[in-house]
N, C-alpha and C positions, 0 to 999 in steps of 0.2 A: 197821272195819265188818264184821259176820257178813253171810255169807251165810245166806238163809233159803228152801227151795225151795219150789218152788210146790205148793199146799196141793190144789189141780184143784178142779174141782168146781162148788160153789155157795157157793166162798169165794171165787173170781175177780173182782174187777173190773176192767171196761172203761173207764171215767170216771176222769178226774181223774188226778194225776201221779204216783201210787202205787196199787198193788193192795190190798184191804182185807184179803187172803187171809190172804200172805206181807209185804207192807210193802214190796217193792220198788220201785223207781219203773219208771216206764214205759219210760224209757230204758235203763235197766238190764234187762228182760223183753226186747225187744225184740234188744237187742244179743247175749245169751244165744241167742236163738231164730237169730240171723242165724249164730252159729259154729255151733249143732248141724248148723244147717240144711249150712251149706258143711264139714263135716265129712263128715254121708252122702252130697251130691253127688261128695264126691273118694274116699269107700269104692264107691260105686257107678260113679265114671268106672275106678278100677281093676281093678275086678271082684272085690273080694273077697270070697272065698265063707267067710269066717272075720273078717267084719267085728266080732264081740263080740271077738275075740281085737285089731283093729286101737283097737279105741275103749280099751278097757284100757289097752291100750300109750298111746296119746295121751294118758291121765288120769295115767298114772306119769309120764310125762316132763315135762307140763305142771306135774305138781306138786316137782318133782325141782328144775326153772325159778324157782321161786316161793320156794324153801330155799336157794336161793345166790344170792336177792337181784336 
């Protein structure tokens, strides 16, 4: 399966078990929104004041994770 990001807008919807936007399902939107979410909660419980520098890093590693399976 591709992922496919959210389009914003007036291509969003709220009904029904996928967005008409992107095609995602709801559960999958939702589950995305809960990591970004507890991502800035623990750049902001640490104080990072180089948080674009901290999300980088989590996107290389997370994808690093994904290459060896």
């Amino acid at each position: 399966m591709r992922f496919n990001p959210c389009k914003g807008g007036n291509a969003c919807s709220r009904e029904g078990s996928h967005c008409d936007g992107c095609g995602r399902s709801m559960e999958e939107i939702e589950g995305a929104k809960r990591l970004v979410g507890d991502l800035v909660r623990f750049a902001k419980a640490m104080g990072y004041e180089n948080s674009d520098e901290f999300f980088r890093y989590v996107a290389i590693k997370a994808a690093g994770k994904m290459t060896q399976g």
